[in-house]
TIZADO-771628 format. One record per residue: residue in three letters; z negated, y negated, x negated of N, C-alpha, C in turn. Coordinates in steps of 0.2 Angstrom, whole numbers, plus 5000, padded with zeros to 4 digits. Layout:
N
ALAZYXZYXZYX ...
END
This chain:
622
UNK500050064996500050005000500049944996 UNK500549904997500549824993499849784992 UNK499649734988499249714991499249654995 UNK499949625000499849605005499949625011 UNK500149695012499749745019499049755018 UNK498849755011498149765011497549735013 UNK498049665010497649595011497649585019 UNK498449565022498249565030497949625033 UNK497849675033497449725035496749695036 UNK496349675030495649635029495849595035 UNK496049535034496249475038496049495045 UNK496549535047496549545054495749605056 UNK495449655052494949665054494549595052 UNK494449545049494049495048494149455055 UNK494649435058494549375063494549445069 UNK494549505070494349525076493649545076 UNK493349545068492649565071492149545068 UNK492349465064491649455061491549375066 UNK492149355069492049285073491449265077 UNK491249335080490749325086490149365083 UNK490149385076489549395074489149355070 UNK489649335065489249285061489349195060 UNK489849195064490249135064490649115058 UNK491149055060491549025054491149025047 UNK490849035047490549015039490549085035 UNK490249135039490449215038491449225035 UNK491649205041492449225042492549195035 UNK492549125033492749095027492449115024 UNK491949155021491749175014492349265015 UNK492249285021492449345019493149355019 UNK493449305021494049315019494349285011 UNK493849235009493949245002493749304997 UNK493349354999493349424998494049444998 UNK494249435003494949485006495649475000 UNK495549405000496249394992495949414986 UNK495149404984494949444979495149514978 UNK494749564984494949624985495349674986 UNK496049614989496749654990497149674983 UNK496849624977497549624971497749594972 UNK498449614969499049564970498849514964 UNK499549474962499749424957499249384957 UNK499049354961498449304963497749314962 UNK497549384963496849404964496549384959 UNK496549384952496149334946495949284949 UNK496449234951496449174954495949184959 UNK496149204963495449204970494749234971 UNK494849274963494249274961494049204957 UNK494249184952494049134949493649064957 UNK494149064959494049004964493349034970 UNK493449104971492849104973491949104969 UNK492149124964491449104962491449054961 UNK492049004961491748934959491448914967 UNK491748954973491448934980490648974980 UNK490449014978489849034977489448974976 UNK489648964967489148934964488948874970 UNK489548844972489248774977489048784981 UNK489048874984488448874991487848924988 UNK487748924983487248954983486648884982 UNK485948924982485448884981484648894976 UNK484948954975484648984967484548924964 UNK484048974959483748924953484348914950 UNK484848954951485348954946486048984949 UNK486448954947487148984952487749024948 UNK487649114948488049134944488649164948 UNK489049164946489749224947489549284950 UNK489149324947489049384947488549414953 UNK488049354955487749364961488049414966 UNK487649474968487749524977488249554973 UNK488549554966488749614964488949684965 UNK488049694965488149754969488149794975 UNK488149734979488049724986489149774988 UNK489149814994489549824997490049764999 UNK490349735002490849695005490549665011 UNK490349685012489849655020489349635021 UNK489049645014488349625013488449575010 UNK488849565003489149524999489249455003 UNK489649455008489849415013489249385017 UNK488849435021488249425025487749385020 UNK487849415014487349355010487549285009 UNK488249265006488349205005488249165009 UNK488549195016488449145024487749135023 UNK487449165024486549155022486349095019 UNK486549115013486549045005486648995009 UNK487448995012487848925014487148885022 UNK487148945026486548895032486148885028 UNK485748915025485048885018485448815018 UNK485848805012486048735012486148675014 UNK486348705022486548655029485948655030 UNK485248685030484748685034484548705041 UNK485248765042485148795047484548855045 UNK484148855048483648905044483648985048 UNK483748975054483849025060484249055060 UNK485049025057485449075056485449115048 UNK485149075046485049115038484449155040 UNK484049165044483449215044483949275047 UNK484349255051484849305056485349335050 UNK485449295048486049335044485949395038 UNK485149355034484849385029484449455031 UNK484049445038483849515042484649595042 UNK485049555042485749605045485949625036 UNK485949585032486049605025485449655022 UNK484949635023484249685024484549755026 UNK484649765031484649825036484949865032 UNK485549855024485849905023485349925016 UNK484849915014484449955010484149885007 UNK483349915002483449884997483749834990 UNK483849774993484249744985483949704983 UNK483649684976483449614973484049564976 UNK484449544978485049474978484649464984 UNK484649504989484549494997483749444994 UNK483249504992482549484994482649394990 UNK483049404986483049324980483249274987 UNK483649294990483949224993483349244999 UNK483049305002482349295005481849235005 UNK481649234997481249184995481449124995 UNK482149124993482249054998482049025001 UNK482349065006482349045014481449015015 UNK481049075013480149055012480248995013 UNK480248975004480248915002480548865005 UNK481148885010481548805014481048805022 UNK480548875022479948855028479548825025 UNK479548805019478648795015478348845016 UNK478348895018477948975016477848975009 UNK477648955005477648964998477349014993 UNK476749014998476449094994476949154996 UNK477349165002477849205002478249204999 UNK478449144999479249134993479049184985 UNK478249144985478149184977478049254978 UNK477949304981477849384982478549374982 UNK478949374988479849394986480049384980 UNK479949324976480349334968479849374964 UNK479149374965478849434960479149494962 UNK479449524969479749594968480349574967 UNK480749544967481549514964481449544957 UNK480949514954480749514945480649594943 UNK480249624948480349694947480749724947 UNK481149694951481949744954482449744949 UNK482549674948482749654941482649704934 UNK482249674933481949714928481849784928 UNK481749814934481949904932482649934932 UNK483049884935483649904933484049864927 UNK483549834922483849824919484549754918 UNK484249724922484649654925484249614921 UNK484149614914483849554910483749474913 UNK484549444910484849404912484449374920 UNK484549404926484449404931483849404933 UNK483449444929482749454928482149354924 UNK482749354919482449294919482649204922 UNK483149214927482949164930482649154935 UNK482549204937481849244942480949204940 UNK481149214932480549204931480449134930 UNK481249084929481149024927480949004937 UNK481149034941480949004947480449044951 UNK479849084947479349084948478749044945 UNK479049004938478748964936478548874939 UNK479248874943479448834948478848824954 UNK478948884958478548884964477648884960 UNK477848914956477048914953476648844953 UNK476848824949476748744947476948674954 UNK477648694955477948634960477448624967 UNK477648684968477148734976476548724978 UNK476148794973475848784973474948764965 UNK475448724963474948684959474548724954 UNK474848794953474648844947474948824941 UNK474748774936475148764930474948834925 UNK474548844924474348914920474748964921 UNK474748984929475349044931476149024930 UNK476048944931476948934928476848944920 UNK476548914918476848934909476849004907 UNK476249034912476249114909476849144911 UNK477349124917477949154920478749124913 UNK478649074910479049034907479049094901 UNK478349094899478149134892478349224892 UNK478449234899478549304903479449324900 UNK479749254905480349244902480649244897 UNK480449194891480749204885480449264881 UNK480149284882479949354879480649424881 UNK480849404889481249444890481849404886 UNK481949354885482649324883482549354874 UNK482049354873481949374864482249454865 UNK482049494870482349554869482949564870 UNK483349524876484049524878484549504874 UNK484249454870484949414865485249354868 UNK485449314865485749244868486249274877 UNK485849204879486149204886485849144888 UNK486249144895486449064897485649044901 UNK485449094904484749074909484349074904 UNK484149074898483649054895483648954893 UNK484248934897484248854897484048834902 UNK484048884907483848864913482948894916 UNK482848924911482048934909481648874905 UNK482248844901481848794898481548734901 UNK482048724907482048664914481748694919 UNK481448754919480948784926480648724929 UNK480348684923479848624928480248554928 UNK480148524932480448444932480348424928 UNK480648364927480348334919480048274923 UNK479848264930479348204930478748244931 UNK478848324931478148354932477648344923 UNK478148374917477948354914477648284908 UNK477148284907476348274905476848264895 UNK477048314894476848314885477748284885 UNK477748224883478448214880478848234875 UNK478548254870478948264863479048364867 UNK478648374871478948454872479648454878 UNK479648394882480148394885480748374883 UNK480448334875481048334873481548374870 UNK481148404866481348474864481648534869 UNK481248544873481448604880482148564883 UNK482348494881483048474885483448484881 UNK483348454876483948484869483948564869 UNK483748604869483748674868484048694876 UNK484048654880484548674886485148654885 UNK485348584882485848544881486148594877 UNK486048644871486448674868486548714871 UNK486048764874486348824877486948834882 UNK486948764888487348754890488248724887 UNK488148704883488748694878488948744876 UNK488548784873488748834871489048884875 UNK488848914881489048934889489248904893 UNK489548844891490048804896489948824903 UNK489348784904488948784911488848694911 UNK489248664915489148604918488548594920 UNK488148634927487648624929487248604926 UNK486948654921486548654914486248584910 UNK487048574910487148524904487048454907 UNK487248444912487048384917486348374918 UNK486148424920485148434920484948424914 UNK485148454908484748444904484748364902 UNK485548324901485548264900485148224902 UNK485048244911484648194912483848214910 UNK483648234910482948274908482848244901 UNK483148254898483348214890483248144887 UNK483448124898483648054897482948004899 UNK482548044903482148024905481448034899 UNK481548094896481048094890481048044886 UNK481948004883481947944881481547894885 UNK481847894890481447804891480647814893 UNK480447874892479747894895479347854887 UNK479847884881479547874876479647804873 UNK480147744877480147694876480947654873 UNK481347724874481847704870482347704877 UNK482247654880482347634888483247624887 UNK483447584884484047584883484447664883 UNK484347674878484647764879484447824882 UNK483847804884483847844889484047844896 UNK484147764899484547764904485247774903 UNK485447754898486247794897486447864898 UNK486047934894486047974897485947964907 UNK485447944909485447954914485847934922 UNK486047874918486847854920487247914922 UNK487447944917488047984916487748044919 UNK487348074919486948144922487148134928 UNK487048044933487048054941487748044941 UNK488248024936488847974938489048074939 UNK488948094935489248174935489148224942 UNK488348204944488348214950488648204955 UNK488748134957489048094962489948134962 UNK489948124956490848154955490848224959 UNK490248254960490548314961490548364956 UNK490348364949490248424944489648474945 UNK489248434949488648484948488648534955 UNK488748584957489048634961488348644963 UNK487748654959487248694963486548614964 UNK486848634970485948574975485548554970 UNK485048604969484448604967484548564962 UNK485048594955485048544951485148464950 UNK485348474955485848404957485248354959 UNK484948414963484148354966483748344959 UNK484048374953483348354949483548314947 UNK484248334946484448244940484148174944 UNK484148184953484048134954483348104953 UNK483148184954482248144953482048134946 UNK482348154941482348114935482448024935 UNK483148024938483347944937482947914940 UNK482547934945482347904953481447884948 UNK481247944944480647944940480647864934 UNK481147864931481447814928481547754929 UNK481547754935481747684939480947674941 UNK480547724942479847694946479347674939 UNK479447694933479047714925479247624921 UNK479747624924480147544923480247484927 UNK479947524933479747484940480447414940 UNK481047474941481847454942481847484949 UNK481647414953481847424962482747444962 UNK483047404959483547364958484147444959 UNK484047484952484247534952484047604956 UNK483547594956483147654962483547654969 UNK483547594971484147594975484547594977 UNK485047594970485847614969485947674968 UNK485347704966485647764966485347804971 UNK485047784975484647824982485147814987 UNK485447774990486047754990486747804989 UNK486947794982487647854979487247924982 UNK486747964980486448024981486448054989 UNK486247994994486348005002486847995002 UNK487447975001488147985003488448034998 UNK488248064994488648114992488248184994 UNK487548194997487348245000487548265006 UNK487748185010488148205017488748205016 UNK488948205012489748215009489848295010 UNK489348345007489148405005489048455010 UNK488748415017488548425023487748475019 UNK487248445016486648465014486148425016 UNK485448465016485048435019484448415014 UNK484148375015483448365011482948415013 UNK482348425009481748455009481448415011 UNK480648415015480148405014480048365006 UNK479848414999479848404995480248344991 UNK480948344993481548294990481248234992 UNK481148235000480948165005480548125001 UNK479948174999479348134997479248104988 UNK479648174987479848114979480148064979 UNK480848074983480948004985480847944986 UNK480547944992480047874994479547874989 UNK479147924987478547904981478947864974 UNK479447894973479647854965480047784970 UNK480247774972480647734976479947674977 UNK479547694982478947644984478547614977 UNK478547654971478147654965478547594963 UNK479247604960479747534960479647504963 UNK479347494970479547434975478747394971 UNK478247454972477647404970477647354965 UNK477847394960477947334951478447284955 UNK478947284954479247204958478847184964 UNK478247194967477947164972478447154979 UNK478747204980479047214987478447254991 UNK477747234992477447284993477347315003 UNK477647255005477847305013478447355012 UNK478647345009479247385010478947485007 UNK478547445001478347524997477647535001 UNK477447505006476847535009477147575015 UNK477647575018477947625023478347665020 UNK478547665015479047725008478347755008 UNK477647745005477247775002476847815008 UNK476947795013476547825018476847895022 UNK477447885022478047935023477847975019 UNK478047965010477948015005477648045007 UNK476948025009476148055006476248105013 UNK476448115019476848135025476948205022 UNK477548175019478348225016477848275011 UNK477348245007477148295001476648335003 UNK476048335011475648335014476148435017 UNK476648395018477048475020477548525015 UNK477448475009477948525002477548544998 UNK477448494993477248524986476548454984 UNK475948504983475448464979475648424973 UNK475948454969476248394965476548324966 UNK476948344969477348274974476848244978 UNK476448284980475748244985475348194980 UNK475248214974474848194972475148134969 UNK475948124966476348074963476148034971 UNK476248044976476247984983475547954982 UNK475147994980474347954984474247924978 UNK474547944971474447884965474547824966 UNK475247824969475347744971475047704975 UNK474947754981474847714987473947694987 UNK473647754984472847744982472847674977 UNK473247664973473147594968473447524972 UNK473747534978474247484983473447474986 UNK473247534989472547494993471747464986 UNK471947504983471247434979471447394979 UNK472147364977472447304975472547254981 UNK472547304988472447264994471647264996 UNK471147274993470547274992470247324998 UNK470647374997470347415004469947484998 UNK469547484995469247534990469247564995 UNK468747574999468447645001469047685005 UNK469547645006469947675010470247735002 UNK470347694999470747714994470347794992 UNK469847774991469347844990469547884994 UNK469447875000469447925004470147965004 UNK470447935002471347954999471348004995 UNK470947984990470748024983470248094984 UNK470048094990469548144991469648234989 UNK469448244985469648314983470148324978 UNK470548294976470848274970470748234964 UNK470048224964469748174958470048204952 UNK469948284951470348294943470848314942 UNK471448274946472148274944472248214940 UNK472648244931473048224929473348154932 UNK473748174940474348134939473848074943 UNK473348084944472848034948472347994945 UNK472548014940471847964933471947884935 UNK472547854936472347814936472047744941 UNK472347794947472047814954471147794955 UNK471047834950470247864953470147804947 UNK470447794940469847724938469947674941 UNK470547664946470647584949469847594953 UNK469947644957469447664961468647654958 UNK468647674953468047684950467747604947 UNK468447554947468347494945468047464950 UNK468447464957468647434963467847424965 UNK467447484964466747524968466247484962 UNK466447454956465847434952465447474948 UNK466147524945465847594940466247574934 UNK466347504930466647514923466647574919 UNK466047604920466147644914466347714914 UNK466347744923466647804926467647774927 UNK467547724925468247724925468547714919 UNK468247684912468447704905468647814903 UNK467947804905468047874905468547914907 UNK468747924915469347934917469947944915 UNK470147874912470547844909470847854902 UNK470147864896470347884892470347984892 UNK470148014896470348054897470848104898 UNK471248054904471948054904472548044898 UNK472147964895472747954891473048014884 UNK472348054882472448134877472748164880 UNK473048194889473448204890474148214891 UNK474348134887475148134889475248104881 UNK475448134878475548134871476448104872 UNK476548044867477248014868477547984873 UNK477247984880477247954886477047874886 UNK477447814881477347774880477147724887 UNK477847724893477647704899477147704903 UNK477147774901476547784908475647774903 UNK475647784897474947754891474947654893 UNK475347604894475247544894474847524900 UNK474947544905474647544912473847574911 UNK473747614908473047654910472847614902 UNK473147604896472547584891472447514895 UNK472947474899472647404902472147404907 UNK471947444910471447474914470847494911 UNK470947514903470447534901470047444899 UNK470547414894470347344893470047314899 UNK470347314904469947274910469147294911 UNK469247364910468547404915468047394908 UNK468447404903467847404896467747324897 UNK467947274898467747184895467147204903 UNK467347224908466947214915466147254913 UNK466347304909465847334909465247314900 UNK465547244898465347214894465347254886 UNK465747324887465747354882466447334875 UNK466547254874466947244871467247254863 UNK466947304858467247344855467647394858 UNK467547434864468047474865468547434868 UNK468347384870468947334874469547354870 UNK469447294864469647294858470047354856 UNK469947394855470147464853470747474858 UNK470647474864471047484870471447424869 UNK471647364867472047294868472347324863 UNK472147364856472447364850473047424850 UNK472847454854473047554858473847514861 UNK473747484866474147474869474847404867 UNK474347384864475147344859475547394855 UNK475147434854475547464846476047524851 UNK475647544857476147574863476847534866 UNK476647454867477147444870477447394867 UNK477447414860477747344853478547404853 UNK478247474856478847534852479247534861 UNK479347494864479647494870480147454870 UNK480647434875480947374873480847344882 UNK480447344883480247304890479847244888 UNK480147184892479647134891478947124895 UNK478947154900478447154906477747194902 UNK477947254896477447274894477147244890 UNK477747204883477347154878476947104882 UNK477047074889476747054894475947084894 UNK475947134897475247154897474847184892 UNK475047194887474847194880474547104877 UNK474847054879474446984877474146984884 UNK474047014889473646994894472847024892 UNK473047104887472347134888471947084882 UNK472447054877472147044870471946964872 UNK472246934879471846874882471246884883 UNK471146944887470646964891469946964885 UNK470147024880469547014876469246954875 UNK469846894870469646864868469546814871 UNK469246804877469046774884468446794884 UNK468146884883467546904883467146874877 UNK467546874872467246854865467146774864 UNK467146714868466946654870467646634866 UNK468146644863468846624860469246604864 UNK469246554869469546514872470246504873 UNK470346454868470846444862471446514863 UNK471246544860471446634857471646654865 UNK471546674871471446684876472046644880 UNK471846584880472446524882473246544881 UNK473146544873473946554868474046634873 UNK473646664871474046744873474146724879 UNK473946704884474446694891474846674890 UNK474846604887475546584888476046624885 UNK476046674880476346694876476546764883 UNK476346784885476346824891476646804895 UNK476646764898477146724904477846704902 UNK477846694894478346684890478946744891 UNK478546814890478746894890478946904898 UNK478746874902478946874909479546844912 UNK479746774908480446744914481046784914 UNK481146834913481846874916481446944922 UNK480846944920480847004925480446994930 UNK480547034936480147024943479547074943 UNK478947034943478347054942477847014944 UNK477747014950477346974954476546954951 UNK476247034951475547014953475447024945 UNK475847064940475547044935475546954929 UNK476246924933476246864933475446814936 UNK475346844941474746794944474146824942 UNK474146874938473446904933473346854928 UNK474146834923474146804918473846734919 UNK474246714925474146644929473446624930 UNK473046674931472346684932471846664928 UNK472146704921471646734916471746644911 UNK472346624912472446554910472246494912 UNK471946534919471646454921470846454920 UNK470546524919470046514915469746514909 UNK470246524906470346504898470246444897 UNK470646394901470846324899470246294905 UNK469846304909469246264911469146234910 UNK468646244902468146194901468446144897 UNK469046144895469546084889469946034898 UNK470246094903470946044905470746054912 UNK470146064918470046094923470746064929 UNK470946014926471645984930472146054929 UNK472246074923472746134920472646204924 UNK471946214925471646254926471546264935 UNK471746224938471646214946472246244949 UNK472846204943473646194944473846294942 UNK473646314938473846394938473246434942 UNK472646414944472346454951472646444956 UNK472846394958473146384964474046424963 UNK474246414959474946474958474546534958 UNK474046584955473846644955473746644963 UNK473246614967473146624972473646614978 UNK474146594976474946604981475346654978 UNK475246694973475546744972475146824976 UNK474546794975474146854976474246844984 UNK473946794989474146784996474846814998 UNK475346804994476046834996476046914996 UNK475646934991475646994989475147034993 UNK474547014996474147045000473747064996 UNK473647034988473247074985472547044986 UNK472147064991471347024991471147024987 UNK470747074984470347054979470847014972 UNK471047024970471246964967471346874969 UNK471546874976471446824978470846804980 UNK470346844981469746834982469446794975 UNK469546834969469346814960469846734962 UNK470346704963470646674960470246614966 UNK470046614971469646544974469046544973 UNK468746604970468046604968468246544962 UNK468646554957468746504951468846444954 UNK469346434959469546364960468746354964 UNK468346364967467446344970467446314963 UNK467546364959466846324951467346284949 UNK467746244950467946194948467746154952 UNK467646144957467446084964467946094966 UNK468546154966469146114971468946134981 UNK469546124985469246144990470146204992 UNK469846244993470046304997469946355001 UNK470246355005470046395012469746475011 UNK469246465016468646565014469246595016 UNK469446635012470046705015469646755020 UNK469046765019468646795019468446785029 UNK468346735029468046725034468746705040 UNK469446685038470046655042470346725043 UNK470446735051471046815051471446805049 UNK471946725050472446695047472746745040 UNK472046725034471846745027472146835028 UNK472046865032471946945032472646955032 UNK473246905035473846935034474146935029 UNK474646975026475046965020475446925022 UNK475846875015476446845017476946865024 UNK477046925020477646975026477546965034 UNK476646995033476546985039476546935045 UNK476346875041476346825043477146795046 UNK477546805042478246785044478546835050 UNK478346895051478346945056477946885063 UNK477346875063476846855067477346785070 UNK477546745066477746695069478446725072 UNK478946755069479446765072479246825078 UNK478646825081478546875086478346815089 UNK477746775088477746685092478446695094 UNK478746695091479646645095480046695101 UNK479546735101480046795107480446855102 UNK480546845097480946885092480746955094 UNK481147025097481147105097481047105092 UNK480847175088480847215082481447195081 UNK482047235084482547255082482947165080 UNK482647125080483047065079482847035073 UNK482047035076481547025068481747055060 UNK481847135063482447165058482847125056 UNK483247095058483947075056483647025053 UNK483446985055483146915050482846925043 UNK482346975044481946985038482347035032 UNK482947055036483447105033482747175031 UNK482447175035482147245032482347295039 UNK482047345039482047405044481847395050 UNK481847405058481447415063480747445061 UNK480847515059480447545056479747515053 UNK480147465047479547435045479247365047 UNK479647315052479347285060478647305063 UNK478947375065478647415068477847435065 UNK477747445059477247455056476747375054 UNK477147325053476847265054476647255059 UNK476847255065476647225071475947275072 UNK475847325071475547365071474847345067 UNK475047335062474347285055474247215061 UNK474747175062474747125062474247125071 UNK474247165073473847155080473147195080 UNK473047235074472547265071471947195067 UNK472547165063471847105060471747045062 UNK472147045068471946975072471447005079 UNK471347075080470847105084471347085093 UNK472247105095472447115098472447165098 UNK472847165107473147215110473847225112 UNK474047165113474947175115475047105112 UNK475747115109476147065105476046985108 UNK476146985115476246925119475646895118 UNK475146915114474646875114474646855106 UNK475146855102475246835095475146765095 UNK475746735099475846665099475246615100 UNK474646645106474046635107473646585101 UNK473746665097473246685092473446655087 UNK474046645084474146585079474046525080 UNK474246495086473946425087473246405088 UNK472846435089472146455089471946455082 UNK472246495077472146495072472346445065 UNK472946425067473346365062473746415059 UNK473946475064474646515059475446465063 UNK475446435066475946405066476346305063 
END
């Protein structure tokens, strides 16, 4: 028989008998079986082209060619469709389709794409029992290879999931031990990259573990690979301060994305939460945007869905950038969604949302609330800094040096993310009157962010060396490094550490210029009003009191309680203005209207909108 009788033969049993059982998406995988399987001149070719169609539906840790291998033709088929609903987020039909590929025996592929499926319910300790026996299945038949990607996405679930770093390294170390027996191979690049690189804590290891992916994959002419590790690579650079090239790799990792190189999902998701980790570590609204942006239109381009998980990195790195440039309405409903999104994926990612959003409320002067945020997570890592705002916030200097320096031994080469926590240590050490460690901590942090090419850091760096020498009755000394600070500031958007500077120089210059000294509290306390930051606005009219000036109690005015934001809400709700109109004017969201209106009838002690207009005139908000 030819192999085009052969071929139409399949064809015609394919559209009489798989239409009404598995739907279109079945039909088209299993007729690219059929031009595989018949021969003929072509079948190289429709083998090539189908696994290039694999890799794009599958959702493995890893997308090989050889996947279902063993699988008979129907099964083969029944899986793929499976893969492909996982992808869309049809969950139902992939539970249906992967039951019917079951039914024909035992396989490690089936049970692999099982855990899956787990994983896309958040069932997570199930996801890990199906790839523990995948790993065994694997492994006793002698599937190395396929044994160790198994392990690089046990290490995954382990650590991502559910918050086992132990059990992930000990699955990594399971892995390369099988890869030391098998011989060079392509998954031991994708063992190197089991964890994200915004999960990873030690720099100079990620940087290493990207490069040793970056060959492997060159070496095995795997695009996937080599894009991931790029960006991985890239964000190791700008983590370490070498911002410039590390954004270039990362440029190109998403540019690659975007084009369509990178076939399989997951990895595609990581480059973004790399670039997405980079933009928040640089506190780049600007870019977080542009590429959250490109990444939503080429996912829907794909017909893919987001996770739980993805949502909530998302808005978390996304709301983190928004805080640094002090867009803080905007990243208070980003960060509340996250903490949502991460409350139903993965602890890690929970714990990245409440970071931010726990140090968004001390800075809004809501401590206790902020505790309460923190409760039961006081010894995570990625919340050190969290809990010493906290610990500052509450009038515990010294519980929050501690915390602080505890952390910083943790992140070896992480020059970004060390400038933020030793300036934290400097505040809480001068507050806590212990100023040799101040000192020690002002000295940490310049030599940190002297090896950066951010100017906002050399900024905070003369703000801690002000600080001290403000503590140490050096007036003079004190004065100059603000100014020298505000200097490191004119090209970048930096609200509230601009109006910290503005602060710490008007009480430096006091006792020489109290005219100089009214003129920058009065700028700090308009920056912090805009930002909603109270306690700081509180610190900045306590100063302007001890000059004689006169300034309204924030404290005792409701007016006082609104943010900028909110207040421009308030009034355009005065004029009759719908949510959805208010949107348009303010160009933000319905969404985030809605959540204003909601503050804004909360702190003026209302119950319906209509009585806004009231309440400002009453008050002097119009």
């Amino acid at each position: 028989m030819s192999w085009i009788e052969g071929g139409c033969g399949l064809v015609s049993e394919i559209l009489a008998s798989s239409q009404d059982r598995y739907g279109p998406v079945f039909v088209h995988i299993r007729l690219r079986y059929a031009l595989a399987e018949a021969g003929g001149p072509d079948a190289a070719f429709s083998r090539r082209v189908f696994s290039w169609d694999r890799q794009s539906h599958t959702v493995s840790g890893m997308a090989e060619a050889s996947r279902g291998e063993g699988l008979d033709l129907d099964r083969r088929s029944v899986l793929d469709a499976a893969l492909s609903a996982l992808q869309t987020g049809d969950l139902a039909a992939a539970d249906e389709l992967l039951a019917s590929a079951a039914a024909g025996g035992e396989a490690p592929e089936v049970d692999e794409a099982r855990a899956q499926l787990s994983e896309a319910k958040g069932d997570y300790p199930a996801a890990r029992v199906w790839l523990e026996r995948v790993f065994r299945g694997y492994r006793t038949s002698g599937q190395g290879p396929a044994a160790i990607r198994v392990a690089a996405g046990l290490a995954r679930v382990h650590y991502g999931f559910l918050g086992n770093l132990a059990a992930a390294k000990g699955w990594q170390a399971r892995g390369r031990r099988l890869a030391a027996e098998h011989g060079p191979c392509l998954e031991e690049g994708y063992l190197e990259l089991a964890l994200l690189a915004c999960w990873e804590s030690d720099i100079p290891a990620l940087t290493a573990a990207s490069e040793r992916a970056l060959a492997i994959a060159r070496e095995f002419g795997d695009a996937d690979l080599e894009v991931r590790a790029l960006a991985d690579s890239g964000l190791a650079l700008v983590s370490a301060g070498r911002i410039a090239e590390g954004l270039a790799r990362l440029d190109e990792a998403g540019a690659a994305v975007t084009a369509g190189e990178v076939a399989n999902p997951r990895m595609a998701s990581a480059v973004f939460c790399a670039i997405l980790s980079a933009a928040a570590r640089t506190g780049d609204a600007a870019r977080a945007a542009e590429w959250t942006r490109l990444f939503e239109e080429q996912w829907n381009e794909r017909g893919l869905t987001m996770g739980a998980y993805q949502v909530s990195h998302c808005r978390s790195e996304y709301g983190a950038a928004l805080c640094t440039c002090g867009r803080w309405d905007q990243a208070e409903v980003l960060l509340q969604e996250a903490v949502e999104a991460g409350r139903r994926s993965s602890p890690v990612t929970l714990w990245e949302c409440l970071s931010s959003l726990v140090s968004l409320r001390v800075l809004q002067g809501r401590v206790e609330e902020a505790a309460a945020l923190l409760e039961g997570w006081e010894d995570r890592l990625e919340l050190a800094e969290a809990s010493g705002r906290v610990a500052l916030g509450r009038g515990e200097p010294d519980r929050a040096v501690a915390t602080v320096l505890s952390a910083l031994r943790k992140i070896p080469g992480d020059r970004l993310r060390a400038v933020p926590l030793w300036a934290l240590v400097v505040e809480a050490a001068v507050a806590g009157g212990d100023l040799d460690r101040a000192a020690q901590a002002a000295e940490a942090l310049e030599q940190a962010a002297s090896q950066t090419e951010i100017s906002s850091l050399a900024a905070e760096a003369r703000l801690a060396a002000a600080r001290v020498a403000a503590a140490r009755g050096d007036h003079a000394s004190a004065a100059a490094e603000c100014e020298g600070a505000l200097a490191c500031l004119e090209d970048e958007e930096k609200p509230l550490l601009g109006g910290a500077i503005r602060l710490e120089l008007a009480r430096a210059v006091a006792g020489t210029d109290p005219s100089w000294s009214e003129v920058e509290a009065r700028g700090a306390l308009a920056i912090f009003t805009r930002l909603g930051a109270e306690t700081a606005a509180a610190a900045a009219r306590s100063h302007l009191r001890s000059l004689g000036a006169r300034v309204a109690d924030g404290g005792s005015s409701a007016l006082a309680e609104l943010t900028g934001r909110e207040l421009d809400v308030a009034r355009l709700i005065a004029e009759g203005l719908s949510n959805q109109e208010i949107a348009r004017r303010l160009y933000l969201s319905p969404k985030t209207i809605e959540h204003h209106v909601g503050r804004i009838l909360a702190k003026l002690g209302l119950r319906r909108r209509g009585e806004v207009a009231a309440a400002l005139a009453r008050i002097g908000g119009r």
